[in-house]
C-alpha positions in Angstrom: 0.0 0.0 0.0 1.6 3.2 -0.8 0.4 6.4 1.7 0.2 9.8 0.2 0.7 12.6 2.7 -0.1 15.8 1.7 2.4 18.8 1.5 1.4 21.7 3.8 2.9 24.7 1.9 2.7 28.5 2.8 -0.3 29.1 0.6 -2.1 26.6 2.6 -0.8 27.6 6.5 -2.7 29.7 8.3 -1.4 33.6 7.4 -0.8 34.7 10.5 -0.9 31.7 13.3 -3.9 33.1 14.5 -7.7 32.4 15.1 -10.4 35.1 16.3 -14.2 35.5 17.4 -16.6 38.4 17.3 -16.9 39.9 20.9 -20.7 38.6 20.7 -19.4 34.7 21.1 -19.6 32.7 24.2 -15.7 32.8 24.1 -15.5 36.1 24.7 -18.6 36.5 27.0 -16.5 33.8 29.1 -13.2 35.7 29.3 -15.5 39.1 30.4 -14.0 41.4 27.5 -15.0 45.2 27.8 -14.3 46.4 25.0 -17.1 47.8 22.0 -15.7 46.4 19.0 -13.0 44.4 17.6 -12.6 40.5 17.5 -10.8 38.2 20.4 -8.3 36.0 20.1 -9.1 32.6 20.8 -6.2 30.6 19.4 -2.3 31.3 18.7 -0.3 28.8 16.8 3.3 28.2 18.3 6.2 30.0 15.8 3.7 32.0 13.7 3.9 35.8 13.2 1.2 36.0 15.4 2.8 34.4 18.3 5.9 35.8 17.8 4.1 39.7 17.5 3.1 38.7 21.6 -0.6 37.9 20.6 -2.1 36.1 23.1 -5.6 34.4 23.7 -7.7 36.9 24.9 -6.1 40.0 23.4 -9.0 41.9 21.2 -7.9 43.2 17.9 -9.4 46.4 17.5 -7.8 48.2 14.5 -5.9 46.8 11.2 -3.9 49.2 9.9 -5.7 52.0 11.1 -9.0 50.3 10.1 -11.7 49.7 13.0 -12.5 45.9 13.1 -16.4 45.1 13.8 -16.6 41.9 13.4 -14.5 38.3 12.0 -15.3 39.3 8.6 -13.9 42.6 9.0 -10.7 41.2 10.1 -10.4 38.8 7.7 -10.9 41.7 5.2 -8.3 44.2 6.3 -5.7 41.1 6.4 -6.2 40.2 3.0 -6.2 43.8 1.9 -3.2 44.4 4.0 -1.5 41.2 2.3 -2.1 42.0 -1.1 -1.4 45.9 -0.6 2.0 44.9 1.1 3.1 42.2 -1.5 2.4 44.6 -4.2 4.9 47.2 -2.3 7.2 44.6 -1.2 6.8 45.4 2.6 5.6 42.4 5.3 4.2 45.0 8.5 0.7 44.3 9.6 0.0 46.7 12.6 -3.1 45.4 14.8 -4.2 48.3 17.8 -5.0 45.5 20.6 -6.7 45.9 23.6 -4.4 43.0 26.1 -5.4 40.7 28.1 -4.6 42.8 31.0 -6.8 46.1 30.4 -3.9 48.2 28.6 -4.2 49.3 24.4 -1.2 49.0 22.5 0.2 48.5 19.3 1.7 45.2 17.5 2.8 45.0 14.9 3.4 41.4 13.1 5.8 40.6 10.1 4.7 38.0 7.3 8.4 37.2 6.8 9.4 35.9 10.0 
């Protein structure tokens, strides 16, 4: 029998090592999150821009690049947009305004080369 494993390339890994919910979710309703708007954090992959930007579960993203992120979709919008801008202009900075875990705002910012 011959097994066929399949090749996980770049194009198929996750962009940024990251999952997130809209604020509305249980996940978030669990962790108590004040904040208006943005999306939570509910997973960070190990060695992944993401981790290595300090995201953390529980962190809200609230801006992308200056944009104000409403909801998943939004997010998932302004990444793309930021990916294809970027990779047309040959830079690899996403910069996310995050509310941490711990009650402060701050900026990240999270390089797609790394």
């Amino acid at each position: 029998e011959e097994v066929t494993r399949e090749v996980i390339t770049p194009e198929k890994a996750p962009l940024l090592g990251l999952e997130v919910r809209d604020l509305q979710s249980e996940f978030a309703q669990r962790l108590q999150i004040s904040s208006d708007y943005g999306v939570v954090v509910s997973s960070v992959e190990l060695n992944t821009p993401a981790h290595r930007s300090e995201l953390r579960v529980g962190d809200v993203i609230k801006e992308v690049n200056h944009q104000r992120v409403n909801s998943v979709s939004d997010f998932e919008r302004f990444i793309e947009e930021a990916k294809s801008t970027y990779e047309a202009e040959g830079r690899n900075i996403i910069l996310l305004y995050v509310l941490n875990r711990d009650g402060a705002n701050r900026y990240l910012t999270i390089n797609l080369e790394e």
